[in-house]
N, C-alpha and C positions, 0 to 999 in steps of 0.2 A: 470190302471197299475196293475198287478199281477205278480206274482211269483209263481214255483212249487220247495218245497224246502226239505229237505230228513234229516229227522233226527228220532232218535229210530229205524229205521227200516223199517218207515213208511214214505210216501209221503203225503206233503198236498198244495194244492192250496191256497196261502195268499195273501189279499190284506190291501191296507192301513189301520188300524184300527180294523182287522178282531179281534176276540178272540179264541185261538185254545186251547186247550189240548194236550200236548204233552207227551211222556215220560219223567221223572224226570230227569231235568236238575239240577246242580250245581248252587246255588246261593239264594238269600232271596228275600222279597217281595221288589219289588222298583230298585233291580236293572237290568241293560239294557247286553240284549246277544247277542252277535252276532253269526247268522247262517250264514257260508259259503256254505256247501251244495247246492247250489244253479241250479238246474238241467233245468234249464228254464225261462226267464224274457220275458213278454209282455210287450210293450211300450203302452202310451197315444194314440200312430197313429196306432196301430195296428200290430207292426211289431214284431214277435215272437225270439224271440234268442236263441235257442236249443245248450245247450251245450254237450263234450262229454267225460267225462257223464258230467261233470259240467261248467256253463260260468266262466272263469275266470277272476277274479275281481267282480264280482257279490257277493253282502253281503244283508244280511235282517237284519236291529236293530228292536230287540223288549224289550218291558218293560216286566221284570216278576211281575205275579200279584201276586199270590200264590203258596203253595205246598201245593197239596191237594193230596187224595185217591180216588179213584174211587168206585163206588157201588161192594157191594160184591158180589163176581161167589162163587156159592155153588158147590163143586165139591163133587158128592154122587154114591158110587160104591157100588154094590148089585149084587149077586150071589146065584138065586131064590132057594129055598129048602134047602139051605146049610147054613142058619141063617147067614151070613153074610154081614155083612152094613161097612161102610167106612163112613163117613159122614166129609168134609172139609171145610175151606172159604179160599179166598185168596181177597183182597185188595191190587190192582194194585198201586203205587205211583204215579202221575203224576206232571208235571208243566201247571198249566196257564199263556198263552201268550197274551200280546197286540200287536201287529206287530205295529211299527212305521214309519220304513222307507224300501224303497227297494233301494236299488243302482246297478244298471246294469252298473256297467263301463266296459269299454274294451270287449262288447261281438260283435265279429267280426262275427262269422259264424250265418244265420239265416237258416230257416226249407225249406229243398227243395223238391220241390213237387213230390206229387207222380208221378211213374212215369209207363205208360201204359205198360200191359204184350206183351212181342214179340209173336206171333201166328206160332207156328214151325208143327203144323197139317199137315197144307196142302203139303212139299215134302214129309213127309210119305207117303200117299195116292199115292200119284204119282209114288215112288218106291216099293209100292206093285202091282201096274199095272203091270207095266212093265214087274216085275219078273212072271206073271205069263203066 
C-alpha cells in the first residue's frame, strides 16, 4: 500500500515505514502528524484511488523524528573585470518523517483509463476532393 501525498510544495510517494525529509513542519522529536494532503492512495489489491485533487477522508500518520538543516547551497555571484563577488550560504530547515499509517477511508472515485484519440483526418481529405 502507498500513498502520494503533497505537503511544502512538494509531492512524495510514501509507503509504510518509509523515512522522508520534508519541509519544516511544526512540532518536536516524538510527536505524530497528520497529513491530509492526500492526492492518491494504492490499496494491497492494487486498486488506485486518484483523488481531485485530494481523496477525501484519506489521512497519512507519521512520527516526527527530527528537525534538522539540510546541506549548505553556496550561492556565489561574480561580475568578471568589475571586481565584484557576492559570496552566500543558505541552510534549508527541514523535518524527518517516519510514515506510520495510511488510511484511505471514503475514496470512492478510482483512476479511469486512458482513453483512445478519435481520428478526425480522414473527412478532411474527403472534403478537399470534392472541392476540387
Amino acid at each position: 500500500m502507498f500513498a502520494v501525498i503533497k505537503t511544502g510544495g512538494k509531492q512524495y510517494k510514501v509507503a509504510k515505514d518509509d523515512v522522508i525529509k520534508v519541509e519544516r513542519l511544526a512540532g518536536e522529536a516524538g510527536d505524530t502528524v497528520q497529513l491530509d494532503q492526500v492526492l492518491a492512495v494504492a490499496g494491497d489489491d492494487g486498486a488506485l484511488t486518484v483523488g481531485a485533487p485530494v481523496v477525501e477522508g484519506a489521512t497519512v500518520s507519521a512520527t516526527l523524528l527530527e528537525q534538522a538543516r539540510a546541506d549548505k547551497i553556496v550561492v556565489f555571484k561574480k561580475k568578471r573585470r568589475q571586481n565584484y563577488r557576492r559570496k552566500a550560504g543558505h541552510k534549508q530547515e527541514q523535518t524527518v518523517l517516519r510514515i506510520t499509517e495510511i488510511s484511505a477511508k471514503g475514496g470512492a472515485k478510482k483512476a479511469a483509463p486512458k482513453k483512445a484519440a478519435a481520428k478526425k483526418a480522414a473527412p478532411k481529405k474527403a472534403a478537399e476532393a470534392s472541392e476540387e
